[in-house]
Structure formats: structure tokens, C-alpha cells
N, C-alpha and C positions, 0 to 999 in steps of 0.2 A: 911202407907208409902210404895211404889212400888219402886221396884227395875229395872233397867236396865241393860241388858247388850249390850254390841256393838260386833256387829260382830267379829269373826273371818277372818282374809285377809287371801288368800290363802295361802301367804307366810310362817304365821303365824303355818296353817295345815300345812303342809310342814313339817318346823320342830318341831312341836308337835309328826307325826308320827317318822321321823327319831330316835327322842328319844325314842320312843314306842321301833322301833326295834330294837335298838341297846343294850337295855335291855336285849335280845334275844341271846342265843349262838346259831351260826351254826353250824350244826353237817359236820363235814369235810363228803366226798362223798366218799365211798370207791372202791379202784381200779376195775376193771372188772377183772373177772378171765379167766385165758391162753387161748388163741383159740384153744390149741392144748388140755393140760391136763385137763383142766377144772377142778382143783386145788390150785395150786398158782396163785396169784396175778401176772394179765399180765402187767408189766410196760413197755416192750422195744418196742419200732413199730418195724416191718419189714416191709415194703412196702408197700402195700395199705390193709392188713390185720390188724385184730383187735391184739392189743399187745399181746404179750408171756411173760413168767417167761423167769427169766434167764437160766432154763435147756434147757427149748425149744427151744428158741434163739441157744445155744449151737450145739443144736443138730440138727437144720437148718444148721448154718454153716457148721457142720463135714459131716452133709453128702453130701453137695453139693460138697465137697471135694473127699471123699469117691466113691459116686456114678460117678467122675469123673474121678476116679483112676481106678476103676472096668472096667469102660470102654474101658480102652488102653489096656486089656486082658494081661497087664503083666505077665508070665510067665518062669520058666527055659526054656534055648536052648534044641536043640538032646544032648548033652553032658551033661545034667545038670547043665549048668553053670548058676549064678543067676546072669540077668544084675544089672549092677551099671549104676544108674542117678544120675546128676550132680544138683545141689540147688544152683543158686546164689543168694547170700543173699548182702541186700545192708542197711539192720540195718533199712529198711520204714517198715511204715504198713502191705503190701501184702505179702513179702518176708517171714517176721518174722513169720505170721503167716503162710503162708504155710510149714516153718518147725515144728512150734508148732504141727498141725495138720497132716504132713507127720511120725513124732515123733510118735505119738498116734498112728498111724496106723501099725506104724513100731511092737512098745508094743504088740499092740494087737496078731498080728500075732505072736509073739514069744511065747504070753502065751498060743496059740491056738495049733498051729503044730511048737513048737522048733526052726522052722526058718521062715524064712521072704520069700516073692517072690521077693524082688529086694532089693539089697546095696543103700546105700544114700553117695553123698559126698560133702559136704557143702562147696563152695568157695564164699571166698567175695573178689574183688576186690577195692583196694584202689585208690582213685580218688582224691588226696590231689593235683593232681599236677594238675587239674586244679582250683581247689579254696582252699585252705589251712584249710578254715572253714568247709569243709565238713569233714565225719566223717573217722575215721582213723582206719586203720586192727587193731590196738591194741584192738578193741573194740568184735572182735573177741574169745578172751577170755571169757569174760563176757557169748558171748554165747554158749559156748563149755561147761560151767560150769554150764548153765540149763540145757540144752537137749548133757550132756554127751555121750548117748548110739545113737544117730541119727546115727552117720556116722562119717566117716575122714575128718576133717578140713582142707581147704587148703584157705592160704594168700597169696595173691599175691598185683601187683600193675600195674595199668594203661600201664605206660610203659615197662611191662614186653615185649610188643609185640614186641618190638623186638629182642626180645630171641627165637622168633618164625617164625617171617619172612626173607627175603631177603631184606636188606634195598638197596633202590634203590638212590646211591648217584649222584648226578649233581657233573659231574668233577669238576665245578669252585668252589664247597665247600668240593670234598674228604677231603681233606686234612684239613680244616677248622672242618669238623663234627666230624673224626674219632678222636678231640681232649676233643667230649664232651661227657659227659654222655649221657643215653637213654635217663634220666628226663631230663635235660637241651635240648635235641633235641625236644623232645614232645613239652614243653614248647615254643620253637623258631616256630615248625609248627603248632601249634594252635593259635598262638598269629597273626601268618602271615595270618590266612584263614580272610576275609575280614567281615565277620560279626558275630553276637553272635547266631543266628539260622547257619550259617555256623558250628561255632565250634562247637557247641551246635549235631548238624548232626555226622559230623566226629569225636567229642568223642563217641558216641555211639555205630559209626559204630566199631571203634577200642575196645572198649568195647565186644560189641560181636563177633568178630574175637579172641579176649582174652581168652572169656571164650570157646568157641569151639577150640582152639587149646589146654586148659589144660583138656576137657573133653577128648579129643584125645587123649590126653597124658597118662592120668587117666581110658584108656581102655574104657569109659562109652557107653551106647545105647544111650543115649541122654539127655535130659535139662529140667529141671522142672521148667518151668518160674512163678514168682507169680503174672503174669497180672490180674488184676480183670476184670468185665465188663467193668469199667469205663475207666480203663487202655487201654480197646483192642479199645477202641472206639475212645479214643484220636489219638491211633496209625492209625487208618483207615484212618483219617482225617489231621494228620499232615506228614505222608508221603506220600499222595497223593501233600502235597500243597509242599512237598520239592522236588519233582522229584521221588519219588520212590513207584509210586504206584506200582510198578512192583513185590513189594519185597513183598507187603502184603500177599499173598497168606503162605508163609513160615513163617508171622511175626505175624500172626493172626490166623492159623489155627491150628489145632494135625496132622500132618504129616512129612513127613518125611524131612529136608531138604535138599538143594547144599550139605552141608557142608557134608552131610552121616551120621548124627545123626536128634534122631526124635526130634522136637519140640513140648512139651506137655506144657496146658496151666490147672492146676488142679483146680485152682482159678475162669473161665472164667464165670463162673456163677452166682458171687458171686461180690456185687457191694462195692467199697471204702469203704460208709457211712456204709456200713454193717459191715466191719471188722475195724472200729476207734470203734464203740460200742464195739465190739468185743475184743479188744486188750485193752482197756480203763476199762472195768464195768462187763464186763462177763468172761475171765479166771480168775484161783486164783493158783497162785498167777496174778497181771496183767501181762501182756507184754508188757505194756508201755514201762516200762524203757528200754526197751531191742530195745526201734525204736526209738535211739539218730538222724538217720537221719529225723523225721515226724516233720512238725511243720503246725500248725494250721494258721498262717499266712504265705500267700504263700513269696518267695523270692524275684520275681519283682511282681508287681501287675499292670495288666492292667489300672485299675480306676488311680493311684495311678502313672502310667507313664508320665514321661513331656515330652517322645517322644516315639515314635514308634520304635526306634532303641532300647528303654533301654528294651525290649521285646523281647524274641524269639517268634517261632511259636509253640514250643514244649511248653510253659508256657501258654501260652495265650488259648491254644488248653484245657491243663490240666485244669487253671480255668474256661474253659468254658464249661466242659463237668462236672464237680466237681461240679458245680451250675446245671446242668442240671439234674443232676440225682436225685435232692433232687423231682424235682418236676415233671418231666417224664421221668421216669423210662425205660419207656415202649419204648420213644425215642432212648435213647440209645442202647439200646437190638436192637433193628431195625439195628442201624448204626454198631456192631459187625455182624448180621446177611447178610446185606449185603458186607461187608469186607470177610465174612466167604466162600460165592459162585465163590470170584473171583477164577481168575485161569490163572495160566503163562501160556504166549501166544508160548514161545519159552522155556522150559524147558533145552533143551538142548545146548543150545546158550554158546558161551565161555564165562567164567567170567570175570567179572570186577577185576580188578587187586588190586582194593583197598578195595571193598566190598566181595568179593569171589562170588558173584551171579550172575545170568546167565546176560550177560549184551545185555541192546537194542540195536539191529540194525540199525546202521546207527546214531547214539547216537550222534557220532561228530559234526553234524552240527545242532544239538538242543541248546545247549548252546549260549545262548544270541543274539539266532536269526542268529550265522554265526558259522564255522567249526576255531576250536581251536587246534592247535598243544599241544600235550601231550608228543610227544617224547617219542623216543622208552623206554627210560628204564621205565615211569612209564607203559605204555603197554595201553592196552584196555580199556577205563574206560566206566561205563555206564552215563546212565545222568546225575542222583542225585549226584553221585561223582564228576563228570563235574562239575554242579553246585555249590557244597560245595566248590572247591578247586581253581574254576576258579580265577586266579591271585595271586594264592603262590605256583607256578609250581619251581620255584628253590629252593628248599630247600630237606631234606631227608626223604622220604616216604616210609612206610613198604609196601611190595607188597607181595602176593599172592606166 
């Protein structure tokens, strides 16, 4: 008696083999080790190189820090005085960490030579009055309570600015304004500026007239900004499209500004996605918690807009350069580098009355194609102020 058999169908092979392997454990693949130590297991990427440990990672960051501190040759005066720099910390990503890592550096030098080459004064400014949901000075505490020994804390608020300026009132409202608070005036002139890249402009700009009048105050040589790459790149880009390319040269570079203090950018080397790993997975304890302002979904979202107006420029600019860095890098670095060559055309030029900076020549008759009366009491404005403020001229304006 002969036996037959019939064919196997491919299908049949198929999964005859799948059972085969799966019989089979895979042995998990183990990490590469550190491009740098070539001992721990490299998990973290940094940029287009092969991953790092968590020390190395660490130690990339600090010293892009470091090596950008060294740079500004801070030093005592002829009298020995040791300058004091100003930290505005706004509870984000950059900020936090560049006191994390100003902190360390500060340590360092104490356990080295007794004393430090520069003061630190850490001011956060409160911004409640333009959105309620942003994060509040109380929060300030929290981080006084990490980095205790950093420096002097100072809290302030938005509308302090005008404990600072000359406010410039339109006769047909003295009498109407001198009846409100600073915050209810704020509030009534930002709500008047006609758009949200408008207000979005002019709290800014009041913003840093804030913090340079309490550096002022607070004796400082100047302002440790926590801009990253990705931060300076945004800024090249979205004050060029508001009217203020003019301002980039002081707003982007380490020099000196208008103001008489120097503008240093310690961070500038060091990209966003570099310091969320950083703040997230590589300090210990983290520093997450300590950047109640970060959130992983942005605020408005382009894709996600049903118009154009529920958008500023400053948002759309951030998620576009925040997506861009993930995948050219090297892009962005370009567009700091050339933001970093320009160079004021008229350094000496009287200032804008609203921004304190040297304002353009002949500015007046830029604004919307024709020449726009300002009246005397707000004074000289340059463009970008022109444009942010063009058609909420009666109301109460901090000046210069």
C-alpha cells in the first residue's frame, strides 16, 4: 500500500515557518556605548551624533554654557567691584535652566577661590495681566527654594512699568486714567492695540523696558538672557516680519546695548530640544516641575487655526522653527548666524520713545503706506512701534 502526500501551499509554509520562529526568543539588542566615554550605555541623541550617557549629555550641555560664560571675560572693575547680572526667569525651559547651570557655576567658583567673578540677581516678572492662566510670581518661591544660594530674588509685575516711566496722558482721558490702577490701564492699552501679534509686540517690548529699568535699579552690568538657538532664530525672523529688524543687532547679539547694559546670551548655542531632554531625564533631581510655564502642546496652533487672526507671528514663527530644528539643525544655526552679522545702521539716532532704541529716520511716513500723526506727548516713534500701536493713539502710554 503507497502512501501520498499532497503538496504543501505556500500559504501553508508560511505559517508553518512563523511557528518555527516564534518558538525562538529574541535576544533584546543592546545599547551602543557613549560616543564620548565609551562606557555607559549611550541612550540620549544629541544631534546628528551617535547617543551619549546621561553624564555626557550633562556635560555637553554645561559646558556650552560654561565655555559661553568664559567668553564674556567677566571680571572685577579697577576698584574691585564684582559686577551683578540680572537672570529673568519666566518659569520656561531656557530660563530655568540657565539658572540651574549659572547656579553650578556660581558653586564651583566658591569652592575654587572663596568668591565668585560676578553677583547673580534672579527677577521674574509677572504677566497675569495679560492672560490670568499664565504663571504667577508666587511661583518664585518654589524656586528660591532650589537654588537658594544663586543670588537675590526680585518679583515684580508687568505693569510695574510705570513706576518707571513718564506716562504720557492724552488730555481728554487725564482725568479718566489718573482714576485707574497701573493694571487696569495696561489692560485698557493692550486690549486697544488692534491685533494679537500687535499686543503680542508691545507686551514684549514693555517687558524688556521692565526688566532694564530694575537691572538699572539693581546697579547690574547687564542681562543674562536664556535664549537658546531656536529662540534667537525665531527672534531674527519674527522681528524682521513686525517692523523691527533694526532692533536685532542688540536683540540677537553679546554686546552692548541703547539701554547701557550689555546683553549676553549664555544659552545661544544650545538648541530647545536639547534642554526639554535636559530639564525632563538628565538633572537629578528634574527640573521639570520647576518650568510650570513649558507645555508640550503649544497655546494656539497653526494646523489647528480656523483663521489666521487666532495666530500671532511670534507663535507661528516659534512652531515653525521648534519643528525645524528637530530635522535641520544646521538650518537654524545659519539663520542665528546671519541675524548675528547685522548691524545698526544709525546707532546714534534718537530713540524711540516707546521702545527706547535708536529709532529710523523718517519712520513717519512708513506706517501704512502714509505719514501718521503721534503727537507730541508720545514723541518720536520708530516703525515697529508705529505699527504695533497704529490706531490706539488715545489712551495712556509709558514713554522713555
Amino acid at each position: 500500500m503507497s502512501l501520498s502526500f499532497a503538496p504543501q501551499t505556500p500559504r501553508q509554509t508560511t505559517i508553518a515557518k512563523s511557528k518555527k520562529m516564534s518558538t525562538t526568543t529574541e535576544q533584546p539588542t543592546a545599547p551602543p556605548l557613549c560616543r564620548r566615554c565609551k562606557e555607559h550605555d549611550g541612550i540620549y541623541v544629541l544631534r546628528n551624533e551617535p547617543p551619549h550617557c546621561r553624564g555626557c549629555y550633562e556635560y555637553f550641555i554645561r559646558s556650552k554654557c560654561v565655555k559661553r560664560m568664559e567668553s564674556y571675560k567677566i571680571r572685577a572693575d579697577d576698584q574691585n567691584q564684582i559686577p551683578t547680572f540680572l537672570l529673568p526667569i519666566s518659569f520656561g525651559i531656557s530660563s530655568t535652566s540657565l539658572l540651574y547651570l549659572i547656579d553650578s557655576q556660581l558653586a564651583g567658583q566658591r569652592q575654587k577661590v572663596t568668591r565668585t567673578r560676578y553677583r547673580l540677581k534672579i527677577l521674574n516678572v509677572d504677566e497675569s495681566v495679560l492672560d490670568p492662566s499664565l504663571p504667577s510670581g508666587s511661583h518664585l518661591e518654589v524656586v528660591k527654594q532650589r537654588f537658594p544660594d544663586a543670588g537675590d530674588y526680585i518679583a515684580s509685575k508687568l505693569e510695574d512699568i510705570y513706576s518707571f516711566t513718564e506716562c504720557a496722558d492724552i488730555p481728554d482721558l487725564e482725568k479718566k486714567d489718573a482714576n485707574k490702577s497701573p493694571r487696569e490701564c495696561m489692560q485698557e492699552l493692550l486690549t486697544a492695540l488692534p491685533s494679537p501679534t500687535s499686543r503680542e509686540d508691545m507686551a514684549g517690548i514693555l517687558r524688556t523696558r521692565l526688566i532694564v529699568a530694575i537691572a538699572q535699579r539693581e546697579g547690574c552690568s547687564g542681562i543674562l538672557w536664556g535664549d537658546t538657538t531656536t529662540r534667537l532664530a525665531d527672534k531674527v525672523m519674527a522681528e524682521a516680519a513686525k517692523g523691527r529688524g533694526f532692533s536685532l543687532p542688540w536683540q540677537i547679539s553679546d554686546t552692548k546695548s541703547p539701554y547701557g547694559l550689555k546683553f549676553l546670551h549664555p544659552l545661544r548655542d544650545v538648541f530647545k530640544k536639547e534642554l526639554v531632554t535636559f530639564v525632563t531625564e538628565i538633572t537629578e533631581p528634574p527640573l521639570v516641575p520647576l518650568c510650570i510655564a513649558y507645555s508640550l502642546t503649544p497655546k494656539h496652533s497653526a494646523a489647528a487655526a480656523t483663521s489666521g487672526r487666532n495666530i500671532t507671528v511670534g507663535e507661528l514663527l516659534t512652531q515653525y522653527f521648534d519643528n525645524m530644528e528637530l530635522q535641520y539643525p544646521s538650518t537654524v544655526m545659519n539663520v542665528v548666524r546671519m541675524g548675528d552679522r547685522l548691524k545698526p545702521s544709525n546707532p546714534e539716532a534718537d530713540p524711540c520713545t516707546t521702545c527706547g532704541l535708536p529709532a529710523d529716520e523718517n519712520s513717519e511716513g512708513l506706517t501704512l503706506g502714509s505719514r501718521e500723526d503721534t503727537g507730541e506727548a508720545r514723541g518720536k516713534l520708530c516703525y515697529g512701534c508705529m505699527r504695533a500701536t497704529h490706531g490706539a493713539a488715545p489712551h495712556s502710554w509709558p514713554v522713555m
